[in-house]
C-alpha positions, -999 to +999 in steps of 0.1 A: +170+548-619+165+567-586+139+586-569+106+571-586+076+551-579+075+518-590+044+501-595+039+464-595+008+448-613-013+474-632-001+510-636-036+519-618-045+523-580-075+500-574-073+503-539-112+514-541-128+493-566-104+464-548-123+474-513-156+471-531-153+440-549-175+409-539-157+382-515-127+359-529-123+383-559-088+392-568-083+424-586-044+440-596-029+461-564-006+490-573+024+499-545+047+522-540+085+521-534+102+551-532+141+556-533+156+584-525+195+589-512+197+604-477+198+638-470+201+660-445+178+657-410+149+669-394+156+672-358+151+698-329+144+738-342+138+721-376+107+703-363+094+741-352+107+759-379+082+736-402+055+739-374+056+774-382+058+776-416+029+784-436+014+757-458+023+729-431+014+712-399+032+685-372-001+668-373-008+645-339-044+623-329-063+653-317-051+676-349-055+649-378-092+646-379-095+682-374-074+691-401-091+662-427-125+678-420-113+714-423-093+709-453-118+682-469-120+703-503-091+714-510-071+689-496-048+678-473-012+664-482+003+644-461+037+625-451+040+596-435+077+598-416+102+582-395+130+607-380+158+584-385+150+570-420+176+580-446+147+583-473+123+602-451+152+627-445+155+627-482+121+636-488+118+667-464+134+692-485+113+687-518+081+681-495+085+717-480+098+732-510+063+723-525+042+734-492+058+769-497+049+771-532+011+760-532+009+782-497-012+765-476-044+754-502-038+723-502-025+718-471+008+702-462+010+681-428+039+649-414+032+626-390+054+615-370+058+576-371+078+569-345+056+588-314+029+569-298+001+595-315+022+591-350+020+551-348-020+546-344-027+573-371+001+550-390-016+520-383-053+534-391-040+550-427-023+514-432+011+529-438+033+502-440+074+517-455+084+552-450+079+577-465+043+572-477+026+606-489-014+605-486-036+629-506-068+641-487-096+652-500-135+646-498-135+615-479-112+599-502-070+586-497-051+591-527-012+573-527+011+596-541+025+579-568+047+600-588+088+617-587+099+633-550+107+662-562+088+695-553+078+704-595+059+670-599+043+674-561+033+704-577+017+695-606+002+665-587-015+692-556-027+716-588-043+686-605-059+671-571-077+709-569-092+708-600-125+696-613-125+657-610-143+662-645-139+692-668-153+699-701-140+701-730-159+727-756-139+726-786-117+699-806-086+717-807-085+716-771-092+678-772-059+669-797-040+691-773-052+675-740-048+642-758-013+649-771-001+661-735-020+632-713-017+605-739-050+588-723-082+606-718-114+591-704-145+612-724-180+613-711-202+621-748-236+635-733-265+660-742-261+676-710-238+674-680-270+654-660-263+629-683-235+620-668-234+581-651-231+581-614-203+552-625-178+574-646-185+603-614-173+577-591-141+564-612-131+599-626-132+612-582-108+576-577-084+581-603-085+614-612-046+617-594-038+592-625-062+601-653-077+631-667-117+623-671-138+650-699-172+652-706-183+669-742-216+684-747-208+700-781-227+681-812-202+699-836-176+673-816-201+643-816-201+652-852-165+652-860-160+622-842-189+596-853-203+599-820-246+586-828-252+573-790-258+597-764-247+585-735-212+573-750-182+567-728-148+561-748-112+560-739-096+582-766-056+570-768-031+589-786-020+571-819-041+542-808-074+530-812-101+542-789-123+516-769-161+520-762-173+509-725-202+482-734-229+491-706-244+460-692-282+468-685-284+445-653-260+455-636-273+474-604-252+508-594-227+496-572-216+468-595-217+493-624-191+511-606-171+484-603-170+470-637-166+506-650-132+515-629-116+482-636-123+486-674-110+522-675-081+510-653-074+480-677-075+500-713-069+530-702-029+526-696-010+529-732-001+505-745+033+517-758+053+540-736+091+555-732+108+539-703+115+570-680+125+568-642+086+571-631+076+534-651+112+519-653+101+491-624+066+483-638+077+477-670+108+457-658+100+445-620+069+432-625+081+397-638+058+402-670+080+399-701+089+433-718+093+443-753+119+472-757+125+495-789+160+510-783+163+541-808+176+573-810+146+598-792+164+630-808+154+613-843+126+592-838+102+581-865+070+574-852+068+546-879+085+521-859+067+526-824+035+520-854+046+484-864+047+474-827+010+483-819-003+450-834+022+432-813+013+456-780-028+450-786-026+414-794-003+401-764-015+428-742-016+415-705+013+392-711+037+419-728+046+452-717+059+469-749+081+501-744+102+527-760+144+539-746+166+563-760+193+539-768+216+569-771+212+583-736+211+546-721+240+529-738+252+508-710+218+498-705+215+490-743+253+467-737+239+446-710+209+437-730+232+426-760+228+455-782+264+466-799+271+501-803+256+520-836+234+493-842+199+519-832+173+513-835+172+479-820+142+454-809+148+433-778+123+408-758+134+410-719+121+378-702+125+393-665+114+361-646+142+339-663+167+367-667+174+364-699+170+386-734+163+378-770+174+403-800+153+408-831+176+394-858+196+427-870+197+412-906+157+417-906+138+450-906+117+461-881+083+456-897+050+445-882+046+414-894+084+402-889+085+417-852+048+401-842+062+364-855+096+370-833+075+377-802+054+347-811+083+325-813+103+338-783+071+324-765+070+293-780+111+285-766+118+288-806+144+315-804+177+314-781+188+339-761+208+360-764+244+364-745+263+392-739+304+381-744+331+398-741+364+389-761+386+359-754+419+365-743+449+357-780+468+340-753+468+331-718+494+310-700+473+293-670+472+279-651+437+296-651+417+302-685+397+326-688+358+319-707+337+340-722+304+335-735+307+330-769+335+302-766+312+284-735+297+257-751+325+250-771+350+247-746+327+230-714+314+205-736+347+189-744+340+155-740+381+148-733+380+174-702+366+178-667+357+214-667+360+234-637+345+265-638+345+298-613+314+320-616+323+353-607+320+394-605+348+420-605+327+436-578+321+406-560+345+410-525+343+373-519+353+362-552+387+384-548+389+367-515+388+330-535+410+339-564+444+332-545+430+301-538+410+289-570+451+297-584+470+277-558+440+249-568+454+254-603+491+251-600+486+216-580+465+207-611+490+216-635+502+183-643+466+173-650+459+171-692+427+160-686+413+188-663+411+228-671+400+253-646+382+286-661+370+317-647+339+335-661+336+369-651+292+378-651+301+412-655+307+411-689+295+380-697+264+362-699+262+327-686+236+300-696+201+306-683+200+269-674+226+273-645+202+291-626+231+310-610+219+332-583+249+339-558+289+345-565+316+333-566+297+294-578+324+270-587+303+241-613+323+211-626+312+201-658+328+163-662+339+145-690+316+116-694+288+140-681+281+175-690+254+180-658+267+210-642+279+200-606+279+231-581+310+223-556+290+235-522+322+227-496+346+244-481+364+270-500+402+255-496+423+238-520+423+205-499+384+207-499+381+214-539+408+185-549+386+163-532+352+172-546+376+167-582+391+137-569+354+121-557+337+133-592+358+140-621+355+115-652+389+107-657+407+094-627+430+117-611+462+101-592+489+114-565+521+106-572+544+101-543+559+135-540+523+149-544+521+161-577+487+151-594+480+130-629+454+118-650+448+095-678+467+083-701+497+107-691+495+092-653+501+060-669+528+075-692+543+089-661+542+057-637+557+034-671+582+057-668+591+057-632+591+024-630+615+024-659+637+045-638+635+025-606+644-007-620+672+011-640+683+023-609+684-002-581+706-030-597+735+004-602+726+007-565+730-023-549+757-037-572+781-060-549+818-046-553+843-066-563+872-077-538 
């Protein structure tokens, strides 16, 4: 998934209630990081040729706070660059694009990082990666925090300009707002003074993110059950709506506070289709996830239904999530789902990298799927490990392992098990193969030891390994099955050492160098000795005269 923003902690900006809060309060941060590929630069008669375009502005230390008090209104769009970064270069194209559609209201502006001037306005906006885009407009900063491309800055710009609250006269126009934002935030007043300083203040902050309504109309009040006046209600598609609960001591300031961090707590769904704008916050930030694979071209909303119960009640410590399993098969592979097997429930546990399937002999009901969640916390259910298919036959002296077959085969309690962790991508695991081989060949002779590789591309390996680098070479011994990560040189004579020093069953060196173990090095030094004393009378025999 390339060119979004990812959000870590809540899908919200706080930055303003965050800035308000008392002392040693800690509220959820949302940040950006935007990837693009690298494009094409911005150098010499480009720099003028955007100068002179209209809609956009080189801005410098003199121009900036002109152009912020000039273009306070309607805005004032700006990137935050560096000439020589691959992603800023990226960015240009779709930023100008956009400043030639929307023709100068709002207005588009760069800055220039890398100059002196560039760096303090930098430093005073708090830019810290490149690109960063900044959203102007009456005395408040607004992160862009949506696709780089010019349609969705776009949309963004048009929805900046607008109203930060609109109203909404009739209910059809309600269902289709609701329908089309999923979330809206609903002031229900007699009149438009009615409306709280508080939701003013939060709709102005997050009105980039949210759409905020106020509705005057009793015929709506009516319809909807609506007896208080004031009443201030997230509505949520296909979910159930939540009331804000006014404390009456709270002074104004506080009031705001509380308000925008309960809107920015309920008012992100809490069921939503993985798409390349939420991809990271649902899976990068280290909160478990809950994923419905199924087939979007023939989706029943009856299964994204039974998960609500199991959304609401773990909510905080869950994200729950919809993927078209069809479009994302390889995605659907790596988290253990087979082929044709859609729709599919898995549980992603991102911090210990590992997955958990909903039994496919079970349906997908509410009940069965909110006690498989339930378990999957307690450390009731296994994970579950991709495998791929062992080999019918292999000659050595290397063995392949799979994931399936691990357990069975490393916990042998007759072999030392020598293991190679590796990736078919991994350039220094090619570089060890020749190596881990010639290791085998001089272990040939050894029954009690077996040498394996396990490739991670296709393969899951046990979540208690802990493995976090390739190529990893563990020895799982005999008499103890502790997994023991060789962390020497990577040379034959260094790895028949680390064998020799911690194997279970002895290994030897016979005289010409070939290696034994066991009860077969015993076998083979009865029989040698057989031989030598067979030998040497034959050999020194006096002749006769």
């Amino acid at each position: 998934f390339l060119g979004h923003a990812a959000f870590h902690g809540s899908s919200i900006n706080l930055s303003y209630f965050r800035d308000k809060a008392i002392p040693n309060m800690r509220f959820p941060t949302a940040t950006i990081v935007l990837m693009f590929t690298y494009g094409v630069g911005l150098f010499g008669s480009e720099e003028q040729e955007w100068q002179d375009s209209p809609g956009s502005k080189i801005l410098d230390a003199t121009s900036m706070p002109e152009y912020l008090d000039k273009y306070n209104d309607t805005g004032l769009f700006v990137e935050f660059f560096l000439p020589w970064c691959g992603h800023s270069r990226r960015l240009r194209s779709e930023f100008r694009r956009a400043a030639a559609v929307m023709g100068g209201s709002p207005m588009f502006a760069r800055v220039d990082c890398s100059t002196a001037d560039g760096a303090n306005i930098c430093q005073q906006n708090e830019i810290t990666y490149h690109p960063t885009l900044l959203f102007f407009q009456k005395g408040q900063a607004y992160e862009y925090l949506h696709r780089a491309t010019a349609d969705e800055m776009v949309k963004y710009c048009r929805r900046m300009m607008d109203d930060d609250v609109n109203s909404v006269w009739k209910i059809v126009h309600l269902v289709d707002m609701l329908e089309r934002e999923q979330v809206v935030v609903a002031a229900f007043v007699q009149d438009a003074n009615d409306i709280g300083e508080h939701f003013l203040v939060t709709a102005r902050n997050l009105k980039d993110q949210l759409s905020f309504v106020y509705i005057t109309n009793v015929g709506i009040h009516n319809i909807l059950g609506i007896s208080t006046l004031p009443s201030y209600i997230i509505l949520r598609q296909q979910q159930d709506s939540v009331t804000w609960q006014q404390e009456q001591s709270s002074d104004a300031e506080s009031l705001v506070m509380k308000f925008g961090l309960w809107v920015s707590e309920w008012a992100v769904p809490l069921i939503e289709p993985l798409t390349q704008d939420n991809y990271y916050s649902k899976l990068g930030s280290g909160i478990p996830a809950l994923i419905l694979y199924r087939d979007d071209s023939a989706r029943s909303d009856k299964l994204q239904v039974a998960l609500y119960k199991t959304a609401a009640h773990f909510k905080g410590s869950l994200n729950v999530a919809t993927l078209d399993g069809i479009r994302y098969q390889q995605l659907a592979l790596k988290m253990g789902i087979p082929p044709r097997t859609i729709p599919s429930l898995v549980f992603v546990d991102i911090k210990n990298e590992s997955h958990y399937v909903f039994p496919r002999n079970q349906p997908l009901r509410e009940d069965l799927i909110f006690d498989f969640v339930q378990r999957v916390f307690a450390h009731q259910v296994s994970p579950t490990l991709r495998s791929a298919d062992a080999p019918l036959h292999e000659d050595g002296p290397v063995y392949t392992l799979v994931a399936k077959e691990f357990r069975g085969r490393v916990m042998d309690p007759a072999k030392d098990v020598l293991v190679n962790f590796r990736t078919r991508w991994c350039g220094f695991c090619n570089l060890l193969e020749p190596t881990y081989r010639s290791l085998a060949v001089s272990m040939a002779h050894v029954d009690s030891l077996v040498l394996y590789e396990f490739d991670v591309s296709s393969n899951d390996p046990e979540p208690y390994l802990n493995l976090t680098s390739y190529p990893t070479i563990t020895l799982f011994s005999a008499h103890n099955k502790t997994a023991l990560t060789y962390m020497g040189d990577r040379s034959v004579s260094g790895l028949t050492e680390f064998l020799q020093k911690h194997v279970s069953i002895k290994i030897e060196s016979l005289p010409d160098g070939h290696l034994v173990s066991g009860e077969h090095a015993e076998r083979v030094r009865s029989a040698i000795d057989l031989m030598k004393n067979s030998i040497t009378p034959i050999l020194h025999k006096p002749s006769s005269s």
